[in-house]
DSSP file (Angstrom, degrees, kcal/mol; ACC not computed):
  #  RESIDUE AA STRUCTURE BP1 BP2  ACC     N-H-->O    O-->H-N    N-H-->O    O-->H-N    TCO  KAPPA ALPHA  PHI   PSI    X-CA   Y-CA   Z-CA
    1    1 A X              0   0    0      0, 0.0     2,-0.5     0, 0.0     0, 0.0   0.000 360.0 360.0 360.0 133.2  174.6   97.3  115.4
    2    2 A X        -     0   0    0      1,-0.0     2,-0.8     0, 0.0     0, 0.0  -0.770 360.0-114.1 -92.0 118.3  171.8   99.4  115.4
    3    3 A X        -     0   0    0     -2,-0.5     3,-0.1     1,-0.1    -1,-0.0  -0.452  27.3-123.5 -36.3  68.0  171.9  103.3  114.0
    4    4 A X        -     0   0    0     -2,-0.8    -1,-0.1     1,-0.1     3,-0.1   0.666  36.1-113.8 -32.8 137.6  171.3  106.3  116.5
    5    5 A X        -     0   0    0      1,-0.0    -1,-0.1     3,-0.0     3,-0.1  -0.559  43.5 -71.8 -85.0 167.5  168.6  108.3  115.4
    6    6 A X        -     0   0    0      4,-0.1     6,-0.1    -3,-0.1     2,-0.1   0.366  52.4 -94.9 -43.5-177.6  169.0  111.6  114.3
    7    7 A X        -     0   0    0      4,-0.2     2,-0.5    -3,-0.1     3,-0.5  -0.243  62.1 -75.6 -85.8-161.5  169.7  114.5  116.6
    8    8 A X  S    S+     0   0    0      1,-0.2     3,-0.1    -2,-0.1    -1,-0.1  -0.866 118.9  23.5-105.8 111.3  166.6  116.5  117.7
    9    9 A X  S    S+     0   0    0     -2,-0.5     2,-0.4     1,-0.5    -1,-0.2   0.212  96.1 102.3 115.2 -13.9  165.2  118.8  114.7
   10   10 A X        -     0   0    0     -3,-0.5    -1,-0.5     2,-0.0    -4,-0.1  -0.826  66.3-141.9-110.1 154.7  166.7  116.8  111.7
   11   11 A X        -     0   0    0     -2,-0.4    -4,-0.2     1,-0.1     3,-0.1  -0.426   8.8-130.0-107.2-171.5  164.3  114.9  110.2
   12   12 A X  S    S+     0   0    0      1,-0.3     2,-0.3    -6,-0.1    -1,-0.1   0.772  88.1  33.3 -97.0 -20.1  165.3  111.6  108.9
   13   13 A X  S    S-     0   0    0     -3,-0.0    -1,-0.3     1,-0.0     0, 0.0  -0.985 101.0 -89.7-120.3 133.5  164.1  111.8  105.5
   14   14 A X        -     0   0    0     -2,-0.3     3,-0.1    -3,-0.1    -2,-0.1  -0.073  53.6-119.0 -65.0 147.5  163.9  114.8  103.2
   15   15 A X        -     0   0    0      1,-0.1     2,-0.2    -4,-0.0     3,-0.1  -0.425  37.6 -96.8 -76.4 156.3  159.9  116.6  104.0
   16   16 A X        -     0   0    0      1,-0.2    -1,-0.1    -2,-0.0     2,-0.1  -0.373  50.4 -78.1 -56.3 141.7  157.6  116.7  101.0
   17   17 A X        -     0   0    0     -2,-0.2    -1,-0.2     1,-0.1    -3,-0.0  -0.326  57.5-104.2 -31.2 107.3  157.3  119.5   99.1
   18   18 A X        -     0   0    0     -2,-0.1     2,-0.6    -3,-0.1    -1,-0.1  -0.222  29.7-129.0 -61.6 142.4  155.1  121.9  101.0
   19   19 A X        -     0   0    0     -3,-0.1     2,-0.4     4,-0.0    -1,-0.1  -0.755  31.4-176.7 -90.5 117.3  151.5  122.0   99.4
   20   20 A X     >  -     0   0    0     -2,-0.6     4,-1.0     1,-0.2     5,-0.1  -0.906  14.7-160.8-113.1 152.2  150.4  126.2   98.6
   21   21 A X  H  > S+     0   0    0     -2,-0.4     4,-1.6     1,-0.2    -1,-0.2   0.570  85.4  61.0-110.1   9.1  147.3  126.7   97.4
   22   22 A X  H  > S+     0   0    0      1,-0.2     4,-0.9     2,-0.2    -1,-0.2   0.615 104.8  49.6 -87.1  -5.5  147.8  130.0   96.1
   23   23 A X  H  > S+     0   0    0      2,-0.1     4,-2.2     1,-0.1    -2,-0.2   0.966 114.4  48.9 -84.8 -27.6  150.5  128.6   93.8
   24   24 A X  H  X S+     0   0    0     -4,-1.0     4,-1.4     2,-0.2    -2,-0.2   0.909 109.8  48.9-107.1 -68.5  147.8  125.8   92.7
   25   25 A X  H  X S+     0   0    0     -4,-1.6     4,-3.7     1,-0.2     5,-0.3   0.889 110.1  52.9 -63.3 -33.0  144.9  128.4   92.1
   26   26 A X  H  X>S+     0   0    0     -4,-0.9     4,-1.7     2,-0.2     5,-0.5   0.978 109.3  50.5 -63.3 -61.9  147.5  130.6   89.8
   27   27 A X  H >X5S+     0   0    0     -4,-2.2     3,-3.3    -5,-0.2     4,-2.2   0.854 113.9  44.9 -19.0 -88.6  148.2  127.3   87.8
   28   28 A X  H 3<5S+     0   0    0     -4,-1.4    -2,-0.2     1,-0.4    -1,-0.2   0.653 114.3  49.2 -24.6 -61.8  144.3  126.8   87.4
   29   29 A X  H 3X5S+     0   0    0     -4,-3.7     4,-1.0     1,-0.2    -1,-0.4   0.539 111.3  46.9 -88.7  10.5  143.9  130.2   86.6
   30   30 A X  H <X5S+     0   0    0     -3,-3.3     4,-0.9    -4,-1.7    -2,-0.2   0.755 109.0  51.1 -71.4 -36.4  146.7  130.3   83.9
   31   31 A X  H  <<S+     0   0    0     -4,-2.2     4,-0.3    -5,-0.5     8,-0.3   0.247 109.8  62.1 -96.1  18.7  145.6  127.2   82.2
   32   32 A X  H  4 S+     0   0    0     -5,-0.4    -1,-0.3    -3,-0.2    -2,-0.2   0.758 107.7  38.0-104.5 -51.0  142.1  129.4   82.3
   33   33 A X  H  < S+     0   0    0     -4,-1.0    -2,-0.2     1,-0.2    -3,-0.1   0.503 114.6  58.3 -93.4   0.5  143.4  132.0   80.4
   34   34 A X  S  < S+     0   0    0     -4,-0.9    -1,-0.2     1,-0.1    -3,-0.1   0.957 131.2   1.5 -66.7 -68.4  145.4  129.3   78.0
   35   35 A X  S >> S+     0   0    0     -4,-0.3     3,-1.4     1,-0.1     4,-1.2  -0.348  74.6 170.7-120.6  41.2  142.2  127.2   76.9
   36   36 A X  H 3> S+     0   0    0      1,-0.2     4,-3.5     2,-0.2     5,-0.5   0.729  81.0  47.6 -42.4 -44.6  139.1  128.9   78.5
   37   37 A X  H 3> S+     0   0    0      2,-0.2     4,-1.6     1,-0.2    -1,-0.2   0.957 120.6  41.0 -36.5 -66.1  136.5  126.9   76.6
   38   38 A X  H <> S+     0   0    0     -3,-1.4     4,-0.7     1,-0.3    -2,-0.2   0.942 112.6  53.8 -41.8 -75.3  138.6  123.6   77.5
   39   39 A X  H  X S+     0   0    0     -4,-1.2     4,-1.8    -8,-0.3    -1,-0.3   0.702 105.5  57.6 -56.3 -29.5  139.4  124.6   81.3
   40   40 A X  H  X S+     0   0    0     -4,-3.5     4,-1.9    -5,-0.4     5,-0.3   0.896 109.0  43.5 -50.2 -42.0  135.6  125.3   82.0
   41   41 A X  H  X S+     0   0    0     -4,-1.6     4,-1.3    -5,-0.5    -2,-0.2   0.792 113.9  45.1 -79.6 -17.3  134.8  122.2   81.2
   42   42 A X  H  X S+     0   0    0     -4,-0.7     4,-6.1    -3,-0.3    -2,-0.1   0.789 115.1  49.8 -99.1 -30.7  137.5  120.4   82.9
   43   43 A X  H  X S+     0   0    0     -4,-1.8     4,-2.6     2,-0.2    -2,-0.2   0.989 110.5  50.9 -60.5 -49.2  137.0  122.8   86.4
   44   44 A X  H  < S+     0   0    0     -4,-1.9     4,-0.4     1,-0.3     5,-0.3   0.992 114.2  51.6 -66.8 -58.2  133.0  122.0   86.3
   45   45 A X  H >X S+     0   0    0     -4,-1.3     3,-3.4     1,-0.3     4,-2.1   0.894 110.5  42.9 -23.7 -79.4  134.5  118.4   86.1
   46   46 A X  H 3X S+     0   0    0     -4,-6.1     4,-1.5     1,-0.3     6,-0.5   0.700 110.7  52.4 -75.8   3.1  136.7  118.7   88.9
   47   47 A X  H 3< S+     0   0    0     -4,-2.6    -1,-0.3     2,-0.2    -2,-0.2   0.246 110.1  54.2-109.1  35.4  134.2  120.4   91.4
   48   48 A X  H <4 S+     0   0    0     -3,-3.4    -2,-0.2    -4,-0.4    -1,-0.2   0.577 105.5  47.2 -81.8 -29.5  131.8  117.8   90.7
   49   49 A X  H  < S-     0   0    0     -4,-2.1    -2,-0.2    -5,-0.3    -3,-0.1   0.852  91.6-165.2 -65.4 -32.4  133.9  115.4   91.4
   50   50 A X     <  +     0   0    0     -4,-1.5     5,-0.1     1,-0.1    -1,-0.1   0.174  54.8 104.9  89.7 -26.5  134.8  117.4   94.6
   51   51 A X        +     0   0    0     -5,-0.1     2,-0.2     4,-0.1    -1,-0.1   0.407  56.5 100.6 -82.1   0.1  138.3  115.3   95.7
   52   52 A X  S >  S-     0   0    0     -6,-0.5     3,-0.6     1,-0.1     4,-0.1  -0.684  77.7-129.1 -92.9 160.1  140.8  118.1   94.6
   53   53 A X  T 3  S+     0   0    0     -2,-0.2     3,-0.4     1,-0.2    -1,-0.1   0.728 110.8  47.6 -52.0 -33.5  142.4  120.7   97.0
   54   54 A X  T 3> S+     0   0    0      1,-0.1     4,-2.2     2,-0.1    -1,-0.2   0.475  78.0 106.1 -95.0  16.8  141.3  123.9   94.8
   55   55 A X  T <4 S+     0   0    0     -3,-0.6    -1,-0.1     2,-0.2     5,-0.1   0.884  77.5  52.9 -44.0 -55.2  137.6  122.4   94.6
   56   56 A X  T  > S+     0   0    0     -3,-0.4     4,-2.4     2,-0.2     3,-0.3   0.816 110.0  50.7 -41.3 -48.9  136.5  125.4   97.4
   57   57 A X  H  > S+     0   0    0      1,-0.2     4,-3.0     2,-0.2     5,-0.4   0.927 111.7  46.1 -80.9 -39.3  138.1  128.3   94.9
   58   58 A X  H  < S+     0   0    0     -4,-2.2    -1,-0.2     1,-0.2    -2,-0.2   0.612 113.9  42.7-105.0  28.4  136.4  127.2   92.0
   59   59 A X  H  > S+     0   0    0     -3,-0.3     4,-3.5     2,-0.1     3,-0.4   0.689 120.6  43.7 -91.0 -45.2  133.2  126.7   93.3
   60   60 A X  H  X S+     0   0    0     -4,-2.4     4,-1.7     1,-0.3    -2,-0.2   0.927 117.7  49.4 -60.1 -43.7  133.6  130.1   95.2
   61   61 A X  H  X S+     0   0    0     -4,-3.0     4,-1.6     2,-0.2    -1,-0.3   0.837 112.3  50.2 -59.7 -36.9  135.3  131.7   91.6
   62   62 A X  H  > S+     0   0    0     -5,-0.4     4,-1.2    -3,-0.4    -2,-0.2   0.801 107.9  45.0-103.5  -5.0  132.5  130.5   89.8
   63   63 A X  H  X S+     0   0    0     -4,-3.5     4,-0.9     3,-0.1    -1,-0.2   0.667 114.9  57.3 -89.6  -2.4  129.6  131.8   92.0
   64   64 A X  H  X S+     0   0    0     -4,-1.7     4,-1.9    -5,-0.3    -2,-0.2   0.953 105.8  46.5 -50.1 -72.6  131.9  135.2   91.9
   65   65 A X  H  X S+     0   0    0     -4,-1.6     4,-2.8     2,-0.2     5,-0.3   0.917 117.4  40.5 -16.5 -79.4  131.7  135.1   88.2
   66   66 A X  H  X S+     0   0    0     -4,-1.2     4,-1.5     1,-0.3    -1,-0.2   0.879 113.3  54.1 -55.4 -50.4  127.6  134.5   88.2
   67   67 A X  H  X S+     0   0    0     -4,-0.9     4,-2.1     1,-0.2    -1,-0.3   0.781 112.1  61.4 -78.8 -28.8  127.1  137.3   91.5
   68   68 A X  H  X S+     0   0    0     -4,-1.9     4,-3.6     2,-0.2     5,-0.4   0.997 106.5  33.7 -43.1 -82.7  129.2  139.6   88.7
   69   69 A X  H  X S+     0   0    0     -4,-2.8     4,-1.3     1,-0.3    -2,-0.2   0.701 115.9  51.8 -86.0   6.7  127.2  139.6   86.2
   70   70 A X  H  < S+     0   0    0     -4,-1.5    -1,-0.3    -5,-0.3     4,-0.2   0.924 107.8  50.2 -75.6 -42.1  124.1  139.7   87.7
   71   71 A X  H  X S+     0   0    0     -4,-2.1     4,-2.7     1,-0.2     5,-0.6   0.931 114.6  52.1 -85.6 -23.8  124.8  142.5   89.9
   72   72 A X  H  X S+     0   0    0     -4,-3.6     4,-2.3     2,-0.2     5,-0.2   0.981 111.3  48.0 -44.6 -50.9  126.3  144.4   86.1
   73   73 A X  H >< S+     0   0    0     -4,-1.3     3,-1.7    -5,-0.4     5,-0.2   0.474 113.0  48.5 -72.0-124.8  123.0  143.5   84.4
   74   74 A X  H 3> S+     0   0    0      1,-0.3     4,-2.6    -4,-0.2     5,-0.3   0.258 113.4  46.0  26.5 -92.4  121.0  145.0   87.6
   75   75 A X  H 3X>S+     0   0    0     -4,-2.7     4,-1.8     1,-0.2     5,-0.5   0.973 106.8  59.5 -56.5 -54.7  123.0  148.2   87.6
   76   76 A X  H XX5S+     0   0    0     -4,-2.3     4,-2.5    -3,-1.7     3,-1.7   0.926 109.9  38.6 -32.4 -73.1  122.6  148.6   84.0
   77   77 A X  H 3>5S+     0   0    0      1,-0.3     4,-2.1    -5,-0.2    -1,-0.2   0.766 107.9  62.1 -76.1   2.3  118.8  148.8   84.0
   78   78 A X  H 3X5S+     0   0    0     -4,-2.6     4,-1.7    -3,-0.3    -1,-0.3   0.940 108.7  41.9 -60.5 -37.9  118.7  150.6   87.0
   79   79 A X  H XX5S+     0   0    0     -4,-1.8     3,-1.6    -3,-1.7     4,-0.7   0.988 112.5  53.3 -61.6 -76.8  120.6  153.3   84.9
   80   80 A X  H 3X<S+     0   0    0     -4,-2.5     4,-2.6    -5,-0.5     5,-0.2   0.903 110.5  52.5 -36.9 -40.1  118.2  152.6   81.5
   81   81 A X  H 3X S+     0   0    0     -4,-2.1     4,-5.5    -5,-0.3     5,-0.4   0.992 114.7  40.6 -65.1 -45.3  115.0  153.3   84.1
   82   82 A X  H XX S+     0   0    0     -4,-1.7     3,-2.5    -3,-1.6     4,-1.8   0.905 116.3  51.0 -70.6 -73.3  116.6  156.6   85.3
   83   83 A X  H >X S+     0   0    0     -4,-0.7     4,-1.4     1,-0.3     3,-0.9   0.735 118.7  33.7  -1.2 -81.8  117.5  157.3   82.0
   84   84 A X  H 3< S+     0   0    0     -4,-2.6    -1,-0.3    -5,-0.3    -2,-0.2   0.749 117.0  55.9 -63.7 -29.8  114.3  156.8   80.6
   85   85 A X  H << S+     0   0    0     -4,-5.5    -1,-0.3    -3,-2.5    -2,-0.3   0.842 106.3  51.2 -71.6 -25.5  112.5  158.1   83.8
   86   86 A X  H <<        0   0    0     -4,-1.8    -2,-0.2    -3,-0.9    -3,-0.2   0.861 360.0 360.0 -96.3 -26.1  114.5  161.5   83.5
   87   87 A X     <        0   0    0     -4,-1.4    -1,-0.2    -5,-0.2    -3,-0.1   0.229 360.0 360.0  12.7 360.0  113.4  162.0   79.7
């Protein structure tokens, strides 16, 4: 005798564990502030490789970073010219 399927809305088997990728990126950046040195190297790793789900954030986190301090350096010597211009 063959089983009745389920009723309408019950699944038959429990769902996976929903994937979030802000709980993912929080890891990443935990295990950032653990081992920084370590975790640089092992991020550069995985967004060369390109196959992970957080791949996007830590290319986009690490041209954040770079667009940082560039625009800091920038506003600094704009300050040291005024500075020096107003003299």
């Amino acid at each position: 005798m063959a089983e009745s399927p389920p009723p309408p809305g019950e699944a038959e088997e429990p769902e996976p564990e929903e994937y979030h990728l802000h709980t993912e990126l929080g890891h990443e950046l935990s295990r950032l502030g653990r081992h920084p040195v370590h975790e640089v190297e092992r991020l550069a790793e995985e967004a060369r490789d390109g196959e992970a789900e957080t791949t996007p954030g830590i290319v986009i986190a690490g041209i954040a970073v770079w667009a940082t301090i560039l625009v800091v350096v920038v506003v600094g010597l704009v300050f040291l010219a005024a500075y020096l211009a107003t003299r």
